[in-house]
N, C-alpha and C positions, 0 to 999 in steps of 0.2 A: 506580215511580221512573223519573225520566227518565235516557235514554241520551242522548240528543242535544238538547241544550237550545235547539240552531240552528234544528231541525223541531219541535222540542216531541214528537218519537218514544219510548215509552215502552219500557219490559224488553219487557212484555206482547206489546208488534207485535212489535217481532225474534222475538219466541217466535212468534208467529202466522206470519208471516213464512216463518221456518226450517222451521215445521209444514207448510209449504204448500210447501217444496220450496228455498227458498231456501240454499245452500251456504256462501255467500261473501262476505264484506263487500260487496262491489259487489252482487251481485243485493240486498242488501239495501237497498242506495243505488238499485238501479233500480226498487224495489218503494215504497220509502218519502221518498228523498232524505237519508236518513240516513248520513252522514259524507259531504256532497257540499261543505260549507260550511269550517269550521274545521280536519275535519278530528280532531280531539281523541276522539270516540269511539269509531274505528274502533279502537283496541286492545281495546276493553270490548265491541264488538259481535263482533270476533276471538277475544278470549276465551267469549262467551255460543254461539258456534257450535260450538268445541274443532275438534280433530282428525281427529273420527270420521268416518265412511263418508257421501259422499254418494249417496244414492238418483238423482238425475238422473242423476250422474254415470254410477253402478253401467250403469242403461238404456239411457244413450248408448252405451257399451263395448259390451254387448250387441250392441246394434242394427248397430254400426258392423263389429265383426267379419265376420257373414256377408256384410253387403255388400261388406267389402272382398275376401272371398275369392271373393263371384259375381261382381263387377266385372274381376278376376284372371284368371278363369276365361271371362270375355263375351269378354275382347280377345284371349284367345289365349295368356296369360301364364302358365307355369306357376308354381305358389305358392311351389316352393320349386326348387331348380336343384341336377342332380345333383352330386355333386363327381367333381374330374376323376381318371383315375386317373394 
């Protein structure tokens, strides 16, 4: 069945799509051009994605933690500041 009748993008892509990492109405516009036009499917490809947990997401957090604490740590900054008494 089609989603987006603008791109002719069917259920099956966004599912492909979100398999392959896609999270978000927009990466699914930047994967396929699905909701770039009208505009009208973006609540039906919002709904085929839900709520749940993104994986990219999850990774970037990861990633971005330690670095932000060796970055912290490179410039001389301590991570957390005693309190005064």
């Amino acid at each position: 069945m089609y989603v987006c009748s603008c791109f002719g993008v069917t259920e099956q892509q966004v599912k492909d799509h979100a398999a392959a990492g896609a999270c978000t109405p927009r990466q699914i516009a930047s994967a396929s051009k699905a909701g770039t036009d009208c505009g009208g499917c973006v609540r039906t490809i919002q709904a085929m994605l839900g709520r749940g947990a993104c994986p990219r997401r999850e990774l970037l957090d990861r990633k971005q933690a330690p670095a932000t604490a060796a970055a912290a740590s490179a410039e001389g900054v301590p991570e957390a500041l005693p309190e005064a008494a």
